[in-house]
N, C-alpha and C positions, 0 to 999 in steps of 0.2 A: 581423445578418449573421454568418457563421461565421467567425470568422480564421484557420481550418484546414482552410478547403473547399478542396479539389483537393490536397490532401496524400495522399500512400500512407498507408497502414496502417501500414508500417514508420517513416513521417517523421512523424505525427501522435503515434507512440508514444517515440520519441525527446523529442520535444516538448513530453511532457505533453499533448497533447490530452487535453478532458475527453469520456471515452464515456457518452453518456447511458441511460439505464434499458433505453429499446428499443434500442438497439444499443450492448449492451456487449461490446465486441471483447474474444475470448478471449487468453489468454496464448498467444505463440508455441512452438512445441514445444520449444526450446529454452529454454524457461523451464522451470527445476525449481523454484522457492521463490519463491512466489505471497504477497501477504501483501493482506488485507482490514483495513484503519485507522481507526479513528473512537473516538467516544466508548460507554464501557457505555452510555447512555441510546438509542445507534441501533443495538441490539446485535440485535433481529430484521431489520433492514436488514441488518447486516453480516452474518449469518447467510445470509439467502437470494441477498446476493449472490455468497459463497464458494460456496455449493452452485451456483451459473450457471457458475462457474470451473472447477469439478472435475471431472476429465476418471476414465472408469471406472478407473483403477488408481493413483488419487488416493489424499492422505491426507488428512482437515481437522481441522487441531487447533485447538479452541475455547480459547484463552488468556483470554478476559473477564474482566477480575479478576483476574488470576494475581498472586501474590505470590510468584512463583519469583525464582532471582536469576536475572539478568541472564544471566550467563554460558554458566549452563546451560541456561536454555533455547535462546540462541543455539547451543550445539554439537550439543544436540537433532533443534533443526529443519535443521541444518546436513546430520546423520548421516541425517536422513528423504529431503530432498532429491537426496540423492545415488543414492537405491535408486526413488525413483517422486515423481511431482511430489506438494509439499506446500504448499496454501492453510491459512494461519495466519489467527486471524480475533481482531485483540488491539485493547486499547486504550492499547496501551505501544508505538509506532512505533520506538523503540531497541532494540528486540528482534527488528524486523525489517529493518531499517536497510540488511541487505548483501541483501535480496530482490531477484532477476532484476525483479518490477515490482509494484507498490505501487499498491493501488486505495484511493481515501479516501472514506469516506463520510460524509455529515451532512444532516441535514431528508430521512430515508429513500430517499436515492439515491447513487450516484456523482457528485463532482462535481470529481475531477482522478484521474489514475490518469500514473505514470511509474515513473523509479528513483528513489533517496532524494534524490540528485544534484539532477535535473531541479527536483523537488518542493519542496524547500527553496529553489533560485533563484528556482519563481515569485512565494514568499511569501505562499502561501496558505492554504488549514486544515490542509492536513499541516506546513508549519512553524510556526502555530501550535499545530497538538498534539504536536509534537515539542521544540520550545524549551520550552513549558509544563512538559517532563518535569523540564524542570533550571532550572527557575523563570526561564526567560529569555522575551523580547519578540522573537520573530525578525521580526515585522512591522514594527517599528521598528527594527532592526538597520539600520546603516550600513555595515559591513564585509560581507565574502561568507562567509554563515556554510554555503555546500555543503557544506565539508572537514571539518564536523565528524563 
């Protein structure tokens, strides 16, 4: 049974509901900085799900691998955002961290999509691959590690 059946689109997206493969709800228009999260190894997944996201005056920048710093990429995708929506498709969730909403992906689909917020409270493979960055356990974490 779904524990998000009869929620709006806007309450299930607050929520973290997870959108599945066939109906993966697009970002709201008011979404400018889209970000696709997973691991390099489901890096044609995260690819074909960015391109379902990208609306025609979109941008998709493939970060895979990047060894940029930190910073700069963040001010990058910050200055893209701002002029037309921009789907980031990385496997360094800190880099996308202040995104409008956050799709995760692993075993070749979506399987939580929210904000960084949401994501990390339900403690699931986005806080897993996010704590991972900074060699921490957020799935065993006993404090509220949202705020980081």
């Amino acid at each position: 049974m779904n524990p998000h059946a009869g929620e709006s689109a806007t309450d299930a997206r607050k929520s973290g509901a997870v959108p599945t493969a066939r109906r993966l709800e697009p970002p709201a228009a008011d979404e400018s900085f889209v970000a696709v999260v997973g691991t390099a190894t489901d890096g044609a997944a995260l690819t074909a799900v960015a391109h379902r996201l990208l609306d025609a005056d979109g941008v998709l920048r493939n970060a895979l691998g990047s060894d940029g710093r930190q910073e700069d990429e963040r001010e990058r995708y910050a200055a893209l955002a701002r002029r037309r929506r921009l789907v980031v498709v990385t496997d360094r969730p800190s880099t996308v961290d202040d995104a409008d909403r956050i799709y995760v992906v692993a075993d070749g689909g979506v399987v939580e999509a929210g904000t960084h917020a949401a994501l990390v409270r339900r403690r699931g493979t986005y806080a897993r691959l996010y704590g991972a960055q900074f060699g921490q356990d957020w799935l065993r974490e006993t404090a509220d590690v949202a705020d980081e």
